[in-house]
C-alpha positions in Angstrom: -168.8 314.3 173.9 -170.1 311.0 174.3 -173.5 310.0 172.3 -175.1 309.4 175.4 -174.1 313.2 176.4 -175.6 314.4 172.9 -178.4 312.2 173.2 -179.4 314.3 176.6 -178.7 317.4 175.0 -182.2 316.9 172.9 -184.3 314.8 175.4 -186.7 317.8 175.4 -186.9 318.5 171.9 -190.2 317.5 170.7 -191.5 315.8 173.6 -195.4 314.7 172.9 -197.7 315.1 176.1 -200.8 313.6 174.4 -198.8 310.4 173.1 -196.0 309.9 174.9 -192.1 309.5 173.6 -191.9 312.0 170.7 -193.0 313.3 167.6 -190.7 315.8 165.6 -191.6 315.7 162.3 -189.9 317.0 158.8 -190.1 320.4 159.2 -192.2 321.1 162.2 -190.8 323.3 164.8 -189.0 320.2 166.4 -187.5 318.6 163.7 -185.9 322.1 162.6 -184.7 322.7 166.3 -182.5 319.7 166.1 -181.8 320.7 162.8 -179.9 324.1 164.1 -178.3 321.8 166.9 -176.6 319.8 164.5 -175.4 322.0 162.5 -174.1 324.0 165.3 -172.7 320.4 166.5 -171.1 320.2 163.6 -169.7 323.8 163.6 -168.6 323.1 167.5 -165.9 320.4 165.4 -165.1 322.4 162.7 -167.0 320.3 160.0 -168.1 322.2 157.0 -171.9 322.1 157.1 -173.9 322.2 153.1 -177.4 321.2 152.5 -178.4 320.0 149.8 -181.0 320.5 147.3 -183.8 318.0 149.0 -183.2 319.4 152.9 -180.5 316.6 153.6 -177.8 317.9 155.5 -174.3 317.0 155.2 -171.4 317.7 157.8 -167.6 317.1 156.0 -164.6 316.6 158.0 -162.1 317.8 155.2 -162.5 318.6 151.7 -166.0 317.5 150.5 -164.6 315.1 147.4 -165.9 311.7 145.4 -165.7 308.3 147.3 -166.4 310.0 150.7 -166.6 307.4 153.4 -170.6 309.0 155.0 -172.9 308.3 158.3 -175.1 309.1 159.8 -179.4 308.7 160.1 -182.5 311.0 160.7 -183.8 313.2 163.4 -187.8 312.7 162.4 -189.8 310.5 164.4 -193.2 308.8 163.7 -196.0 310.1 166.1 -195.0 309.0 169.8 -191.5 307.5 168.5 -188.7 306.7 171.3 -185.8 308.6 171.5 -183.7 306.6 169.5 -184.6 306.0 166.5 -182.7 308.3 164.3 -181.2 310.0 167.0 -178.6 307.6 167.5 -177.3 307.4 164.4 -176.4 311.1 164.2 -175.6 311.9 167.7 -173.3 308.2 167.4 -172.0 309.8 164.4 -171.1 313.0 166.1 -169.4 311.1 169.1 -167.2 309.2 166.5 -165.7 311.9 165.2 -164.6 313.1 168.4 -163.1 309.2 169.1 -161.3 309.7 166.3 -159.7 312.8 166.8 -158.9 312.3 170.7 -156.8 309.7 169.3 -155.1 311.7 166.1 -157.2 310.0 163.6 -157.1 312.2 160.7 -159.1 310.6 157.6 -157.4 309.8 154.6 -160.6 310.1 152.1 -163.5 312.5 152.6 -165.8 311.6 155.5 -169.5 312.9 156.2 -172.0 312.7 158.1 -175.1 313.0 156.9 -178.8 313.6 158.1 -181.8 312.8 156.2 -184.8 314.8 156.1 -188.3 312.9 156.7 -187.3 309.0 156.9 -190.0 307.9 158.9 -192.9 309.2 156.4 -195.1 310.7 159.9 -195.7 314.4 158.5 -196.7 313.7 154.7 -196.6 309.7 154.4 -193.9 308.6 152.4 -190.8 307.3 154.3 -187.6 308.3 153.3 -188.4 311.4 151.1 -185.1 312.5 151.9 -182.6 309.5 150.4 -185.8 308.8 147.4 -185.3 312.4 146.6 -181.6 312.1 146.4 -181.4 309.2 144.5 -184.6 309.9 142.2 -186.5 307.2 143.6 -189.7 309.5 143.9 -190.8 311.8 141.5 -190.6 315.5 142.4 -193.4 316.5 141.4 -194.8 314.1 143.5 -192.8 314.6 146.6 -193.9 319.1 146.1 -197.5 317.4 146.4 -197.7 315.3 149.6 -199.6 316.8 151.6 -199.9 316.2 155.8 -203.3 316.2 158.1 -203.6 319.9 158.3 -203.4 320.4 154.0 -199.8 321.8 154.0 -197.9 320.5 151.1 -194.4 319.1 151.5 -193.0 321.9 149.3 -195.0 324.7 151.4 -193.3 323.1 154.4 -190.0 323.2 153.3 -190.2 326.9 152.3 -191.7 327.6 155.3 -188.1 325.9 156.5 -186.4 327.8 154.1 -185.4 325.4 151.3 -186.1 325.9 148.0 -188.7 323.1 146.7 -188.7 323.7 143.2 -185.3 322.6 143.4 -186.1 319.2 144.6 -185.2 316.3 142.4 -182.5 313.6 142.1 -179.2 314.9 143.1 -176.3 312.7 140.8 -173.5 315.2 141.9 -174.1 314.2 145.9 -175.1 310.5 145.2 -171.8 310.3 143.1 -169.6 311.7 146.2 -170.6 308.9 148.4 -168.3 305.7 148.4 -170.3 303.8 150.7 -172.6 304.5 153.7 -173.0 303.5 157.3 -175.7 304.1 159.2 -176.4 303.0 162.6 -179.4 302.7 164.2 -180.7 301.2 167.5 -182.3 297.5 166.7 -185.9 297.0 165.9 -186.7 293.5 167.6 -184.7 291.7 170.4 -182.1 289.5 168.0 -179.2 291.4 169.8 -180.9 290.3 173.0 -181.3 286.5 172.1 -177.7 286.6 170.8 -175.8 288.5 173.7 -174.6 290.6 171.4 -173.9 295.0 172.2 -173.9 295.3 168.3 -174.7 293.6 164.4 -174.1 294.3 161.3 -177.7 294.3 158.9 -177.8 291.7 156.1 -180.9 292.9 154.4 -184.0 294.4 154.3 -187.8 292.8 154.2 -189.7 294.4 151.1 -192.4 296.6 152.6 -194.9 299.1 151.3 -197.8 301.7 152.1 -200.8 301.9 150.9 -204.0 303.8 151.2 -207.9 302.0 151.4 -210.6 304.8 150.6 -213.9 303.5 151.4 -216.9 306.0 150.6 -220.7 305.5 151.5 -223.3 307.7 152.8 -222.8 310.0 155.6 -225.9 310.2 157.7 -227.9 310.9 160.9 -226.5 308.4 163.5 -230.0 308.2 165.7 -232.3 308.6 162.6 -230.8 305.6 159.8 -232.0 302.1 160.5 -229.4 299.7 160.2 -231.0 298.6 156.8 -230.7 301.3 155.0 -227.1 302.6 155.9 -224.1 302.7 153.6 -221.7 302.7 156.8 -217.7 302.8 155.5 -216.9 302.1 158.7 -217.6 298.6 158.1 -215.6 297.4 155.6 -212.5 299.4 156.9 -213.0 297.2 160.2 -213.0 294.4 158.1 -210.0 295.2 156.4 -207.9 295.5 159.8 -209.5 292.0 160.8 -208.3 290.5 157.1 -205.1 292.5 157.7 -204.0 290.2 160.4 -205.7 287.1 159.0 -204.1 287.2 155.7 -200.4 288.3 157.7 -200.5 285.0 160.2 -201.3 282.9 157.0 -198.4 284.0 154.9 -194.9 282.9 156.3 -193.1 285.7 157.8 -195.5 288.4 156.6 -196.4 291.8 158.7 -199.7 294.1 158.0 -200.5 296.2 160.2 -203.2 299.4 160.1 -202.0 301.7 162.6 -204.1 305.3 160.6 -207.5 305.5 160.1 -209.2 308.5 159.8 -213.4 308.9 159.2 -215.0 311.6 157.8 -216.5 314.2 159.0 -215.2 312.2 162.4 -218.3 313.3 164.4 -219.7 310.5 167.0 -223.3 310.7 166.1 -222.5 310.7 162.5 -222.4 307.5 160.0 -219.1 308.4 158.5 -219.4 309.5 154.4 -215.7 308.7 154.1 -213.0 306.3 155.9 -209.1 306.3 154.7 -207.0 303.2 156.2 -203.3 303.2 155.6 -201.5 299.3 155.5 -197.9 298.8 155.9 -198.0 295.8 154.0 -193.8 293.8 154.6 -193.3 290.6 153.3 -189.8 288.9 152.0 -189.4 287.9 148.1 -190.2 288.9 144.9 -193.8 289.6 144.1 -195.1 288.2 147.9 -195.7 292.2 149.0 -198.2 292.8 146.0 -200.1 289.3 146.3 -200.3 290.6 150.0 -202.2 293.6 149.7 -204.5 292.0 146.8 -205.6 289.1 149.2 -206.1 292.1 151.6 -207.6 294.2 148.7 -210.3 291.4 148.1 -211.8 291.0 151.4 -212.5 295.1 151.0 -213.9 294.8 148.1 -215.9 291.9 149.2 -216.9 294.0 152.4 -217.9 297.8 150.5 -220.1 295.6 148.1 -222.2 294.1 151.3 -222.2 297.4 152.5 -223.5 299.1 149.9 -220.0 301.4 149.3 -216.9 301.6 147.0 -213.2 301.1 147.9 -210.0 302.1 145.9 -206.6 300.6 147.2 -203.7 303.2 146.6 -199.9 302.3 146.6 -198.2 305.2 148.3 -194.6 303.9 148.9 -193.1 300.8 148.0 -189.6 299.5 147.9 -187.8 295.8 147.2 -186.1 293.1 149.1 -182.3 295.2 150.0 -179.2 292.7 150.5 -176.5 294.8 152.1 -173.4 295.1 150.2 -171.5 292.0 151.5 -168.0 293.3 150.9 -168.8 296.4 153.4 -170.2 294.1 155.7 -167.4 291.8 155.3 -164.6 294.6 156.2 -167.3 296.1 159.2 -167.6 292.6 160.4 -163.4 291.7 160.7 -163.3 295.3 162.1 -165.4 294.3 165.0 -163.7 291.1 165.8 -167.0 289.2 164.2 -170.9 290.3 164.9 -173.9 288.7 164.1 -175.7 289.7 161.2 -179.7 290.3 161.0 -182.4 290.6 159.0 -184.9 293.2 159.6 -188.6 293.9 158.7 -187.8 298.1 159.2 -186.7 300.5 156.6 -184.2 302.9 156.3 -182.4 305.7 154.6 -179.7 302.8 154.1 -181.8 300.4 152.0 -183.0 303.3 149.5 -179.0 304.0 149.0 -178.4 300.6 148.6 -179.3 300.2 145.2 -176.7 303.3 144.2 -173.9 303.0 146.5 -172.3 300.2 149.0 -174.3 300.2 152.2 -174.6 298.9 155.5 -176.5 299.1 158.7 -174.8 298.4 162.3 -177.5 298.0 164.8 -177.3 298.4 168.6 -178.8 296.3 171.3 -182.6 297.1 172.1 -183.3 294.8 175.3 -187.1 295.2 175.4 -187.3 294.8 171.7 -189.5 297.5 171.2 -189.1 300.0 168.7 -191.7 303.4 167.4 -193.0 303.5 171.0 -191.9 305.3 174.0 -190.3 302.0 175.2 -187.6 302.0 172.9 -184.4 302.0 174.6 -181.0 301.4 174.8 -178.3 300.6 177.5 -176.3 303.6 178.2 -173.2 301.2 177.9 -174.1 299.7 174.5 -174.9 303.0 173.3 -171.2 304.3 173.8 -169.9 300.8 172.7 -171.9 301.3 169.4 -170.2 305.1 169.0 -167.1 303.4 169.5 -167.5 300.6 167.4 -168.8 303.2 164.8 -165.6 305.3 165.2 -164.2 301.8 164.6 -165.6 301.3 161.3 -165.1 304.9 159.7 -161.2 304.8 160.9 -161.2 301.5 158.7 -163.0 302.3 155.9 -161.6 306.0 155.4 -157.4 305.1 156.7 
């Protein structure tokens, strides 16, 4: 089946009325519904289907072995995501397999496919729990502890799901099978556009983190406290979304956005007590994400002193500069008669493995350059010519 055909097979799953586009998040009733459709994908080819100890789940065509050639992405959105981010690279993955074999490709080494659980971070806040679990780039502990807006812990969630969360934890056996990893994934921008290009390879990744502004004043009577003698969080969390983009548009290349704030108790005709802000704070070189946040950091502290209130700044995810492993991009780049390469400001599953294991990214044409909205979108043409292309690459890399 094409991935254009598998893609239509879950256009329903996880549809969000209130938002638009979708949200299917790790381990909510969506998420796990594709869950059970890949793995019965997978069983519909004969693929023998493990998860592993963090939730990720792997498909093997042959004998699972060391220096498997692996794809594949994610099926989690954020809140209101498109429909193909994530989604492509496992349904692409799926439709490459069955490329290969209509033509009597039969790998030589191990191949995989592989989908990550919670990439984008939209249930419990950190992105890529599933490839930081599997490499031990988050603690445990930590990961059991996350916890999403309704109080239900990460490790409660993936019981509920059936996994086993106490057995969470870097996975060295797993991480050692891989050779290297592909995963593609429809563009996040409009280079492809700009280039006239239906595919690229990824070059590297921006560094980029999360982090969490608490503000805390006094709650009060919205009619019945004169301006004078509030302690209004509100404030200084506004102040911090104006700074976010003032600091951003002074720093070259440099993205901050806040796209989560949440007051407490919430209530219209209440001064808030509480106000959390999340930053995604993404800026290129060594050191420039953390001066970021602490120019940020400063104007909050500046604005809860005026205001009569307290801020703490928490760092809840954070990960490096990633350079693609040029000799995989080298050999994916002479296999596709020579692609552009690009940048990109967006993390992935990819760039967490990158630091363990050769990795690359192939990207496919987004014409309207948006991406986490319900505009995403991809031509059904360059969608089957990035399957193909895929197939392409994994014929290459596992002859």
């Amino acid at each position: 089946m094409t991935a254009n055909g598998l893609l239509a097979e879950i256009a329903d799953v996880g549809r969000d009325t209130r938002r638009g586009g979708y949200s299917r998040h790790a381990f909510d009733r969506a998420e796990l519904e594709l869950r059970d459709w890949f793995i019965e994908q997978a069983a519909r080819r004969s693929l023998d289907v493990t998860t592993d100890r963090n939730g990720n789940i792997w498909a093997w065509w042959g004998r699972p072995g060391s220096g498997a050639v692996v794809t594949g992405s994610h099926l989690d959105s954020v809140p209101g995501g498109g429909a193909f981010d994530g989604p492509l690279g496992v349904t692409s993955a799926l439709a490459a397999v069955d490329i290969l074999r209509a033509k009597g490709f039969t790998p030589a080494k191990p191949l995989a496919l592989l989908v990550f659980a919670e990439e984008e971070g939209g249930r419990f806040g950190v992105p890529c729990l599933g490839s930081r679990l599997l490499t031990g780039a988050i603690d445990a502990d930590r990961a059991r502890g996350l916890r999403d807006a309704a109080g239900i812990t990460f490790a409660e969630a993936a019981a509920n799901a059936g996994q086993d969360p106490d057995r969470f934890g870097a996975d060295p056996e797993a991480l050692a099978s891989i050779g290297c990893f592909v995963e593609l994934h429809v563009e996040q921008g409009r280079g492809l556009i700009d280039l006239d290009s239906a595919v690229a390879t990824g070059s590297s990744i921006i560094a980029h983190g999360r982090y969490r502004f608490s503000f805390t004043g006094q709650g009060n009577h919205a009619g019945a406290t004169r301006i004078p003698d509030r302690h209004d969080p509100m404030l200084p969390a506004a102040a911090v979304i104006a700074a976010a983009r003032r600091v951003a548009a002074a720093t070259d290349d440099a993205r901050a956005t806040v796209g989560k704030l949440i007051p407490t108790p919430g209530g219209t005709n209440v001064i808030a007590s509480t106000v959390d802000l999340w930053l995604d704070a993404r800026v290129a070189g060594d050191g420039r994400t953390a001066a970021l946040v602490e120019d940020i950091a400063g104007f909050a502290r500046e604005a809860a002193a005026a205001e009569g209130c307290e801020v703490t700044v928490t760092e809840e995810s954070y990960s490096d500069d990633v350079v693609f492993d040029e000799t995989l991009r080298g050999r994916m780049d002479a296999v596709l008669d020579g692609v552009p390469a690009l940048p990109t400001g967006a993390g992935h599953d990819a760039g967490i493995l990158a630091a363990h294991v050769p990795s690359g990214m192939l990207y496919v044409r987004n014409p309207t350059g948006i991406s986490h909205a319900p505009q995403e979108y991809s031509e059904p043409a360059d969608v089957d010519f990035g399957a193909e292309s895929l197939a392409r690459v994994l014929e290459d890399l596992a002859k």
